[in-house]
TORBALUM-929057 format. One record per atom (N, C-alpha, C): residue number from 1; residue in three letters; atom name; x, y, z. Coordinates in nm, 3 decimals. Layout:
BEGIN
- NUM	ALA	CA	X	Y	Z .
...
//
This chain:
BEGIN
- 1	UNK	N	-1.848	-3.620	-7.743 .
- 1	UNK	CA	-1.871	-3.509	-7.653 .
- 1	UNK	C	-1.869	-3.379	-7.733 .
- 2	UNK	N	-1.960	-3.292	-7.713 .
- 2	UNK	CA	-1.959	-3.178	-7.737 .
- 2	UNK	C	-1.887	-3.050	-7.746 .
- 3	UNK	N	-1.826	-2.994	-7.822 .
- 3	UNK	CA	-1.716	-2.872	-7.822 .
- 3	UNK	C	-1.793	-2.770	-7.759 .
- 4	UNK	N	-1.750	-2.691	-7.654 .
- 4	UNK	CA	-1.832	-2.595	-7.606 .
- 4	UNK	C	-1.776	-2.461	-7.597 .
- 5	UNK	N	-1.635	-2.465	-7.615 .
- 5	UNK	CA	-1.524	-2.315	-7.668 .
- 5	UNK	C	-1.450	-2.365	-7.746 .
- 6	UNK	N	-1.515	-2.360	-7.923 .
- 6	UNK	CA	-1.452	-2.392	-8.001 .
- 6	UNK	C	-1.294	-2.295	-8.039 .
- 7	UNK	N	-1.295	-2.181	-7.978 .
- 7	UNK	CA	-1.181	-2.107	-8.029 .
- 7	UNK	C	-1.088	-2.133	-7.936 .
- 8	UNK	N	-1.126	-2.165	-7.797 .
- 8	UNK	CA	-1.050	-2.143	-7.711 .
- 8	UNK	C	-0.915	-2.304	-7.683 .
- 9	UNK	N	-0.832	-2.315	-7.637 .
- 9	UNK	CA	-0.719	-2.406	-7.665 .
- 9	UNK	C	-0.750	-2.579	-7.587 .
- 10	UNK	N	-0.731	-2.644	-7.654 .
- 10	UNK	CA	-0.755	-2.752	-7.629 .
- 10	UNK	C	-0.815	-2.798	-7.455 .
- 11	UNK	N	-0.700	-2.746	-7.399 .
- 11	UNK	CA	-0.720	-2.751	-7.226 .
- 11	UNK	C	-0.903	-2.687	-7.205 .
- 12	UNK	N	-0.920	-2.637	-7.252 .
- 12	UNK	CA	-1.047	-2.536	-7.225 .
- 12	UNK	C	-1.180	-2.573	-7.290 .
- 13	UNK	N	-1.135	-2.645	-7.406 .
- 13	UNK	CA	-1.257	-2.669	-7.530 .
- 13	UNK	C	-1.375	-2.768	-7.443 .
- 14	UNK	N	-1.402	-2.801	-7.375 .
- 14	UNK	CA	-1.486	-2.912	-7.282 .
- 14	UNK	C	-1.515	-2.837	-7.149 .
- 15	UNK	N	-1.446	-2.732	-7.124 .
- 15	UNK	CA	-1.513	-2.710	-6.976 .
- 15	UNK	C	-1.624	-2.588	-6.974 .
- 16	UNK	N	-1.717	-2.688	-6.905 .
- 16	UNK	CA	-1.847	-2.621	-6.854 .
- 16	UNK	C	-1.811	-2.515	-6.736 .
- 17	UNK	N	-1.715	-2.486	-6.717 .
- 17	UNK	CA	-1.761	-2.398	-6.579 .
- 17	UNK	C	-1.639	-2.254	-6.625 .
- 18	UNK	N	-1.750	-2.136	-6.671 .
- 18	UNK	CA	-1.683	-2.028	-6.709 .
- 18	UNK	C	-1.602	-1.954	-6.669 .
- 19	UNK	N	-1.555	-1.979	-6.485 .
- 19	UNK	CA	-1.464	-1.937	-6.374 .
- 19	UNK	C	-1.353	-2.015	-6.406 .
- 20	UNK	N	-1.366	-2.151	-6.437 .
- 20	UNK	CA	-1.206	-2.198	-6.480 .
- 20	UNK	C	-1.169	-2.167	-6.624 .
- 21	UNK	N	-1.218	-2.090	-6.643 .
- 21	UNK	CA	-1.185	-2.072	-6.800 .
- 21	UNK	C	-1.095	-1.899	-6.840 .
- 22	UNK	N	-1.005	-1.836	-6.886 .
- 22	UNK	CA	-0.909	-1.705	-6.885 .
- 22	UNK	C	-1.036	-1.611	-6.974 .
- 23	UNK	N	-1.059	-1.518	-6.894 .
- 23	UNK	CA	-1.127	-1.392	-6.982 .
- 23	UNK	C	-1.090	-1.400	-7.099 .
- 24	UNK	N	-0.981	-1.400	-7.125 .
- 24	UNK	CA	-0.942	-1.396	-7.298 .
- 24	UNK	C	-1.032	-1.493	-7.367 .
- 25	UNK	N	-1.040	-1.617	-7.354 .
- 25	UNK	CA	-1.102	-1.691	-7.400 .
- 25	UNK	C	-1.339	-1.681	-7.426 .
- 26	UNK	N	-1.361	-1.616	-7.338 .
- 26	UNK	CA	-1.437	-1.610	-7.340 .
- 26	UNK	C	-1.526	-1.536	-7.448 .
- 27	UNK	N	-1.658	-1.514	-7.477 .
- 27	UNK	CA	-1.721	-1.444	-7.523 .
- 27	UNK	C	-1.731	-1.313	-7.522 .
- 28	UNK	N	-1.677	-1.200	-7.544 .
- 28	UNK	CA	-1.662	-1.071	-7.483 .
- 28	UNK	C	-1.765	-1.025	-7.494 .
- 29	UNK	N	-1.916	-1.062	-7.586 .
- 29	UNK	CA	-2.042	-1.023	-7.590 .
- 29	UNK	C	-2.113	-1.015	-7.492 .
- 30	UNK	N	-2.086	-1.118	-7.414 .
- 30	UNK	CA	-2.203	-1.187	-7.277 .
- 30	UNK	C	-2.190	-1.088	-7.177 .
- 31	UNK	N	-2.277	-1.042	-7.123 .
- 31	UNK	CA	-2.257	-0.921	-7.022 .
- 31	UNK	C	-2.222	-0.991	-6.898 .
- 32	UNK	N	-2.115	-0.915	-6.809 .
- 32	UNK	CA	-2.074	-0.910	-6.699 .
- 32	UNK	C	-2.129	-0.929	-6.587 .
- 33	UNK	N	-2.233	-0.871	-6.559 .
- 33	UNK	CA	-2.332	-0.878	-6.454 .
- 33	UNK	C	-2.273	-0.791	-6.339 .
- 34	UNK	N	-2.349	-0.785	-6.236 .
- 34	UNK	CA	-2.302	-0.619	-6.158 .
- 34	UNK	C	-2.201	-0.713	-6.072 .
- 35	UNK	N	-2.173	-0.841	-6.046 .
- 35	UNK	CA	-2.057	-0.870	-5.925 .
- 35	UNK	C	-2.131	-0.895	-5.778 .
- 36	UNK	N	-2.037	-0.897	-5.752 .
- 36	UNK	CA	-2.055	-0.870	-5.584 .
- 36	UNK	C	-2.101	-0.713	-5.539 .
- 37	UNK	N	-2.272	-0.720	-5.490 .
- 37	UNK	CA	-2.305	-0.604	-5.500 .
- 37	UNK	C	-2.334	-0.615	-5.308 .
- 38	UNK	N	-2.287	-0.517	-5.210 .
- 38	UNK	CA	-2.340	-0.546	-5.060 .
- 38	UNK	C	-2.488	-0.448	-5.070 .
- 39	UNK	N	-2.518	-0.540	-4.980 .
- 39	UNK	CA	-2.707	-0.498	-4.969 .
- 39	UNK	C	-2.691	-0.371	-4.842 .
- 40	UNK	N	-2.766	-0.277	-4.921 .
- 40	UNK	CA	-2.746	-0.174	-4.765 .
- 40	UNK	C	-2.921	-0.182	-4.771 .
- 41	UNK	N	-2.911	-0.130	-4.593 .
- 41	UNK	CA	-3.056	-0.110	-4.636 .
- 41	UNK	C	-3.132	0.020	-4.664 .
- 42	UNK	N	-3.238	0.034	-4.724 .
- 42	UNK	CA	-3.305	0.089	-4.843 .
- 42	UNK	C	-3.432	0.139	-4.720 .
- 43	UNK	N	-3.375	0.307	-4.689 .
- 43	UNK	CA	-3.467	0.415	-4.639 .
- 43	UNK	C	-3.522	0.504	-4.705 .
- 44	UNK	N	-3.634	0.479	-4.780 .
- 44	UNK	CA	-3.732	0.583	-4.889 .
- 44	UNK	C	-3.769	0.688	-4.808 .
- 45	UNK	N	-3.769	0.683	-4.687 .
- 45	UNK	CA	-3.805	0.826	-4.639 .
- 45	UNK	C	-3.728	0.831	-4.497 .
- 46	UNK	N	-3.719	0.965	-4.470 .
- 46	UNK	CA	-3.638	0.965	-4.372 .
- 46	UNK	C	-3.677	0.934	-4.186 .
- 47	UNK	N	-3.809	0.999	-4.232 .
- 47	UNK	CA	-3.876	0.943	-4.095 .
- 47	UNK	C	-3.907	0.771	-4.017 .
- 48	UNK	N	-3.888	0.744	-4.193 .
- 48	UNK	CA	-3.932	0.553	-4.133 .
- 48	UNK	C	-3.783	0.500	-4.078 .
- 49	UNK	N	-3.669	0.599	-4.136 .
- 49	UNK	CA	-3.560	0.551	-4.128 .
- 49	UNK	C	-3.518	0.579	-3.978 .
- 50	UNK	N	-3.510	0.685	-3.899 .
- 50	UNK	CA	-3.563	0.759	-3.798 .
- 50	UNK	C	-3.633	0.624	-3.683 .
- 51	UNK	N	-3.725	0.607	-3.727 .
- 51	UNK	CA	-3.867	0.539	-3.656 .
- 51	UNK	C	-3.770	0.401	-3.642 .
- 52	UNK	N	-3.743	0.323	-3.715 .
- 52	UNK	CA	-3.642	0.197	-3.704 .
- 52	UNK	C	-3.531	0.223	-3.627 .
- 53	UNK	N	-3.458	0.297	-3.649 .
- 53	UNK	CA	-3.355	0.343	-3.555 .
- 53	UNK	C	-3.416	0.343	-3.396 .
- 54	UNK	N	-3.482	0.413	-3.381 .
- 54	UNK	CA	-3.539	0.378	-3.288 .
- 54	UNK	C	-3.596	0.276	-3.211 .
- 55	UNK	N	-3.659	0.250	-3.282 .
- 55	UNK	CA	-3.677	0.080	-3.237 .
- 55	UNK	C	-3.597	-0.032	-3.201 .
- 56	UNK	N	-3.499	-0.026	-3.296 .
- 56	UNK	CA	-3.346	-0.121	-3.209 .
- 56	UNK	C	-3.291	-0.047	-3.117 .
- 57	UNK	N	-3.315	0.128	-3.110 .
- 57	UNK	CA	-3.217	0.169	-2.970 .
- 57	UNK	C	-3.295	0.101	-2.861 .
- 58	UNK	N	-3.484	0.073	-2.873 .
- 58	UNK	CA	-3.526	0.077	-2.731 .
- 58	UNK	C	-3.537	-0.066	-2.730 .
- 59	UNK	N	-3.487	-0.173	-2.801 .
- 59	UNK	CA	-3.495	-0.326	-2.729 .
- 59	UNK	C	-3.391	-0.293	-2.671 .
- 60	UNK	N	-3.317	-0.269	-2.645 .
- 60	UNK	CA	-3.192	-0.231	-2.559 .
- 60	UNK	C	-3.202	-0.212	-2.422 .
- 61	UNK	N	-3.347	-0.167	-2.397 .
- 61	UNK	CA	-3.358	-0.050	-2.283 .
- 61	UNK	C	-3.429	-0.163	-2.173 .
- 62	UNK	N	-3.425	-0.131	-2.042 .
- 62	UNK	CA	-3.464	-0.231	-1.928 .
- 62	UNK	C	-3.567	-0.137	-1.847 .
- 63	UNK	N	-3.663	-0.248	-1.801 .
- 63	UNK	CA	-3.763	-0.173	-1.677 .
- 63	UNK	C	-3.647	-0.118	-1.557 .
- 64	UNK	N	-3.699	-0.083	-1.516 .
- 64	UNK	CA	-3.645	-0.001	-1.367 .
- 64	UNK	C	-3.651	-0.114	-1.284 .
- 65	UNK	N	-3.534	-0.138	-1.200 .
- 65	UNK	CA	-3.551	-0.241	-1.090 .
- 65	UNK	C	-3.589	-0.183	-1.026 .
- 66	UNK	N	-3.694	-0.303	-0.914 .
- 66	UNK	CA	-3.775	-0.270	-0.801 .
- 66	UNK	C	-3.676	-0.306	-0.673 .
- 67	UNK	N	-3.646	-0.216	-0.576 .
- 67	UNK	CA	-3.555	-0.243	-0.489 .
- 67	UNK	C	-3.669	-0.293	-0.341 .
- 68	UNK	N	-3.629	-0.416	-0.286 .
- 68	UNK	CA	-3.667	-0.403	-0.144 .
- 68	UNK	C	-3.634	-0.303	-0.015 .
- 69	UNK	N	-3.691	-0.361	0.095 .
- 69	UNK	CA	-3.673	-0.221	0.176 .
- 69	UNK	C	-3.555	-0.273	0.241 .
- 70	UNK	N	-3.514	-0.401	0.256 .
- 70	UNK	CA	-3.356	-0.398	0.274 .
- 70	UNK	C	-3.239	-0.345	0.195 .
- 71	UNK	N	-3.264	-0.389	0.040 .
- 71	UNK	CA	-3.194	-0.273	-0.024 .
- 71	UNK	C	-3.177	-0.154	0.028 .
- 72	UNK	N	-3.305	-0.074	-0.032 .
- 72	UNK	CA	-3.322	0.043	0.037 .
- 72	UNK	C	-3.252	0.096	0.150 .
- 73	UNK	N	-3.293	0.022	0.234 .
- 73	UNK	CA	-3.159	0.064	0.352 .
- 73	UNK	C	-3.027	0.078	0.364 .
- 74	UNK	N	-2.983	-0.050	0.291 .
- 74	UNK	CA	-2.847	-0.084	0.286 .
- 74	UNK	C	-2.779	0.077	0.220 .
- 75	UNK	N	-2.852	0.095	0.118 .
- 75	UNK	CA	-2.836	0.214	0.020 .
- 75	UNK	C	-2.804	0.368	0.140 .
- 76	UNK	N	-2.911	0.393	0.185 .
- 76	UNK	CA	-2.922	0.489	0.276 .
- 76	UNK	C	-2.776	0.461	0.370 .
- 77	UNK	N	-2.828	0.330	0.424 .
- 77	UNK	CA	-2.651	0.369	0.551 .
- 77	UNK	C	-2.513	0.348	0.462 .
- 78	UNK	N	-2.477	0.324	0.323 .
- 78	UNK	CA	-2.406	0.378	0.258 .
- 78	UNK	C	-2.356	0.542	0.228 .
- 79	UNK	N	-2.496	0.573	0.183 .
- 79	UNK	CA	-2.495	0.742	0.141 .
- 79	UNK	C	-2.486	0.795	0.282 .
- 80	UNK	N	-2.528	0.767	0.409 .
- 80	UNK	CA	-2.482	0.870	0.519 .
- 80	UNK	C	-2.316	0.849	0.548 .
- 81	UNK	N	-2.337	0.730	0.555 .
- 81	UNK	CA	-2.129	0.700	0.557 .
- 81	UNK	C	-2.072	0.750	0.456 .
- 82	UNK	N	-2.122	0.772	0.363 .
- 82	UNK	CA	-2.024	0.836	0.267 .
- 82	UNK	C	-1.994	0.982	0.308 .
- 83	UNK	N	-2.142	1.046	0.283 .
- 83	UNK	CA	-2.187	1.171	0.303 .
- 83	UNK	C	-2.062	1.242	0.445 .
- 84	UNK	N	-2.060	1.157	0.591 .
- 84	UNK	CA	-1.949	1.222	0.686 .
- 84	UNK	C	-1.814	1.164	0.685 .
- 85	UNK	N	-1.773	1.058	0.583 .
- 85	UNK	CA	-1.677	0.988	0.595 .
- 85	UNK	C	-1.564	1.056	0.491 .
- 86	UNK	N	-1.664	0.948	0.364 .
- 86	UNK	CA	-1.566	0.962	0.236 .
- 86	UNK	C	-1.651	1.013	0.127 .
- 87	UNK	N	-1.652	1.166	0.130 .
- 87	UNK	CA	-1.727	1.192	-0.029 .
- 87	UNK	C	-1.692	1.154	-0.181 .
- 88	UNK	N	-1.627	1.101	-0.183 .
- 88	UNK	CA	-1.650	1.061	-0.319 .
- 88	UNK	C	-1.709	0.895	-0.340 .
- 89	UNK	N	-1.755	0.931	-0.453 .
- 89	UNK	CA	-1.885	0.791	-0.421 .
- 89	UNK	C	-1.909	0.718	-0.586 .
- 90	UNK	N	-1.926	0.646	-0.608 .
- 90	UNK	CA	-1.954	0.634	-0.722 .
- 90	UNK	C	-2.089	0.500	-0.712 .
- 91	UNK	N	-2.218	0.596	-0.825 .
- 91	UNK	CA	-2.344	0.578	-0.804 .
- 91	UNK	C	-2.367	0.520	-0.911 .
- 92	UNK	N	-2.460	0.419	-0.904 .
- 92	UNK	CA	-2.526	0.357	-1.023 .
- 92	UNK	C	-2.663	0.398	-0.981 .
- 93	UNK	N	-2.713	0.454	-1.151 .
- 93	UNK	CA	-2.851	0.492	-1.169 .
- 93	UNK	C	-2.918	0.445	-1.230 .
- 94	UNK	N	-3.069	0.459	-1.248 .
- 94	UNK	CA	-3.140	0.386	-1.380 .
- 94	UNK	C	-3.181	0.549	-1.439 .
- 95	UNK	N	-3.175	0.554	-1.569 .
- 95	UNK	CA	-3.209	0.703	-1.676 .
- 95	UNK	C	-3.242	0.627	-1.801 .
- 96	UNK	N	-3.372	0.647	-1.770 .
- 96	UNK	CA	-3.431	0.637	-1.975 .
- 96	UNK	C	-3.416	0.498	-2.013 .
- 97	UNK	N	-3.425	0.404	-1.935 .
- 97	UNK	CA	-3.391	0.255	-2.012 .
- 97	UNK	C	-3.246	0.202	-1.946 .
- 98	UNK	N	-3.188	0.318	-1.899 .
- 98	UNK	CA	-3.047	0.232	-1.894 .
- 98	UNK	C	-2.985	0.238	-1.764 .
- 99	UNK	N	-2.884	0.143	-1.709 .
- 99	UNK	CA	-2.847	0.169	-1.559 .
- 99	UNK	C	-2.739	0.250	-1.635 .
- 100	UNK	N	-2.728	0.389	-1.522 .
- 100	UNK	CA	-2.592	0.446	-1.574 .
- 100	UNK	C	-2.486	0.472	-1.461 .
- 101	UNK	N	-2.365	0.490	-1.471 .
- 101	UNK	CA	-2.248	0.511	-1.349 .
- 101	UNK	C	-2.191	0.680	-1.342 .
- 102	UNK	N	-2.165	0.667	-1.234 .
- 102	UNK	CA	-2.138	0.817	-1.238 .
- 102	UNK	C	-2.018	0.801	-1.055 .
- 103	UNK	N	-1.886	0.845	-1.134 .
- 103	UNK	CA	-1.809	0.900	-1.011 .
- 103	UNK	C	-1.822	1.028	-0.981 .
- 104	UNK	N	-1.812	1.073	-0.857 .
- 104	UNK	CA	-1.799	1.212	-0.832 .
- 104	UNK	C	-1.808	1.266	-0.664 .
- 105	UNK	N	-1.801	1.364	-0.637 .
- 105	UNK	CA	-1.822	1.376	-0.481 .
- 105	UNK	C	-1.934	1.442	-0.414 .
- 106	UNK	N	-2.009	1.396	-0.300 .
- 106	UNK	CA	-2.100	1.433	-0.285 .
- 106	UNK	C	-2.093	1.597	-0.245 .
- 107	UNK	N	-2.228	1.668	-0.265 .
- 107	UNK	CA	-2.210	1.786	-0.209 .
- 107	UNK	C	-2.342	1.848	-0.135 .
- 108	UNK	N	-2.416	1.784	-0.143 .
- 108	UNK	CA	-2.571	1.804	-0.094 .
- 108	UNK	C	-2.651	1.673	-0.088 .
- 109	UNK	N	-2.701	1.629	-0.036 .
- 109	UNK	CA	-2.832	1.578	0.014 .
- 109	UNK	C	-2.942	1.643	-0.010 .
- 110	UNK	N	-3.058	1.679	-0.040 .
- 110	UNK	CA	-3.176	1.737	-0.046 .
- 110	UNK	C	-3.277	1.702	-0.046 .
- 111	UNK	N	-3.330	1.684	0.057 .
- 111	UNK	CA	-3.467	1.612	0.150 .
- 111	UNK	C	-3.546	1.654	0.063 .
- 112	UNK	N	-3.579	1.765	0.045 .
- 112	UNK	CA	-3.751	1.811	0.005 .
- 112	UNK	C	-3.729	1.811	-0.122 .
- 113	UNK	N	-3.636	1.814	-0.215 .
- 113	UNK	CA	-3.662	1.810	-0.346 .
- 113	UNK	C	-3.614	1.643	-0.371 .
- 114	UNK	N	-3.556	1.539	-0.264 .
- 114	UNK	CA	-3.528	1.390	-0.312 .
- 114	UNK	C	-3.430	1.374	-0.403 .
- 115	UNK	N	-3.335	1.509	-0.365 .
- 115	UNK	CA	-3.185	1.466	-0.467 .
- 115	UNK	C	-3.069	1.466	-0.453 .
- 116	UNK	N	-2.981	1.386	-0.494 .
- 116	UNK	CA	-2.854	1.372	-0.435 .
- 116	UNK	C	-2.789	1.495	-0.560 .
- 117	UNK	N	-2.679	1.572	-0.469 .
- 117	UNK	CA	-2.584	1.697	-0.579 .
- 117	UNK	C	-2.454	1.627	-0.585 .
- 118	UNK	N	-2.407	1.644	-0.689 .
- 118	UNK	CA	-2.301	1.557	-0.690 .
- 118	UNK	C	-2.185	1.639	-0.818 .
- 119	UNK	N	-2.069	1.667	-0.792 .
- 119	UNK	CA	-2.014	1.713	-0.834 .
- 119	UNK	C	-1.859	1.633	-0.920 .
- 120	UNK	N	-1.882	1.632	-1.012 .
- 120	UNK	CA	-1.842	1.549	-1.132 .
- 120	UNK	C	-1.720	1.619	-1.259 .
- 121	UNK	N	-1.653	1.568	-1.305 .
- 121	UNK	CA	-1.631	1.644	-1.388 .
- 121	UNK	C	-1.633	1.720	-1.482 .
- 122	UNK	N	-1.772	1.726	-1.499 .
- 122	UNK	CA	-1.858	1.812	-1.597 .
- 122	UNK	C	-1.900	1.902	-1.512 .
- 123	UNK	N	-1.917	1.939	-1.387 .
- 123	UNK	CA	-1.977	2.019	-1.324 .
- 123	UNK	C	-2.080	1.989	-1.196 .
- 124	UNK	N	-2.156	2.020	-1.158 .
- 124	UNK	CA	-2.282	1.999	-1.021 .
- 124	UNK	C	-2.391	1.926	-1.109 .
- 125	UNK	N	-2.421	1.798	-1.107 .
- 125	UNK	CA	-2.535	1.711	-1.150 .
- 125	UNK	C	-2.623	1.657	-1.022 .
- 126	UNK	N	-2.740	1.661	-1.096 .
- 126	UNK	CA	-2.859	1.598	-0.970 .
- 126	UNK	C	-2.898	1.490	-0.994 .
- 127	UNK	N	-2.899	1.367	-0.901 .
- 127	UNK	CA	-2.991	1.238	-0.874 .
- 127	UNK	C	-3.087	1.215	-0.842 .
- 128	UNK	N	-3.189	1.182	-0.896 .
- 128	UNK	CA	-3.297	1.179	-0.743 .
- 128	UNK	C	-3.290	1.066	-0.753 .
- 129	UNK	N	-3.326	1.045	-0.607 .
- 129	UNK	CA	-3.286	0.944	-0.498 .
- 129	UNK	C	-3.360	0.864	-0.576 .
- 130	UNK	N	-3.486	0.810	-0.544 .
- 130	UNK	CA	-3.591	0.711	-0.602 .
- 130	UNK	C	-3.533	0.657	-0.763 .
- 131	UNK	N	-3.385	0.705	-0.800 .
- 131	UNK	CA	-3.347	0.585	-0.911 .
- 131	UNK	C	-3.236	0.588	-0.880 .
- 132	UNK	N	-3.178	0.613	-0.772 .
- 132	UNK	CA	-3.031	0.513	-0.739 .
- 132	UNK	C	-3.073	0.391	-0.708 .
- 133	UNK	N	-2.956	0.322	-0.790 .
- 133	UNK	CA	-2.949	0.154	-0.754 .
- 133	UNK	C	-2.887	0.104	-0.687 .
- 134	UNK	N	-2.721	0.128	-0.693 .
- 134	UNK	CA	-2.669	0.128	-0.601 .
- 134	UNK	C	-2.528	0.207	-0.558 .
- 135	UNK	N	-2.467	0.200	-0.462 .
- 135	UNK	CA	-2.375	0.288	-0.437 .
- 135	UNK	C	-2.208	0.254	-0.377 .
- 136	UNK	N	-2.096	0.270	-0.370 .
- 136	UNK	CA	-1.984	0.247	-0.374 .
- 136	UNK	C	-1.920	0.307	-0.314 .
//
């Protein structure tokens, strides 16, 4: 059999595999190599980087549900019971891709502009009606 670390101590002189073998022993010539390097990924420009980002935010995003006119209703004799009962309400919406929630108390109705006012802890925010989903 072949000597394959002639300097190195008997235990060692035969083994092929350079991980069981003590740095000391080794060749100090042979280069290192970079290691364990983690792969990031590689944006040459900033707009493509931008443009991708984007693209995984909007698989994310959902069509708008289509509500029936029983929905619909159900919805409505909610919001009037709320509206003389119990104002505070908490609404699920659809915005931009996403259903969103929102607690707060009602403060307007508004027929001709189709929006619910709703007062929140950020301040007076508007709904319009035609993307409530549903209501609480």
């Amino acid at each position: 059999m072949k000597i394959i670390n002639p300097n190195a101590p008997d235990e060692y002189k035969y083994e092929t595999d350079y991980r069981k073998i003590p740095s000391e022993y080794l060749n100090p010539r042979i280069p290192k190599g970079r290691g364990k390097v983690k792969w990031a990924p590689f944006a040459t420009i900033p707009e493509q980087h931008e443009r991708l980002k984007q693209y995984m935010e909007d698989q994310n995003k959902i069509d708008k549900p289509q509500l029936s006119d029983h929905q619909l209703n159900d919805l409505n004799d909610k919001l009037v019971y709320k509206m003389f009962h119990d104002p505070q309400i908490e609404v699920s919406y659809f915005e931009d891709g996403y259903i969103k929630k929102i607690n707060g108390f009602i403060h307007k109705v508004d027929t001709h502009e189709q929006c619910l006012h709703l007062y929140e802890e950020t301040g007076l925010i508007k709904i319009r009606l035609c993307e409530i989903t549903e209501i609480k």
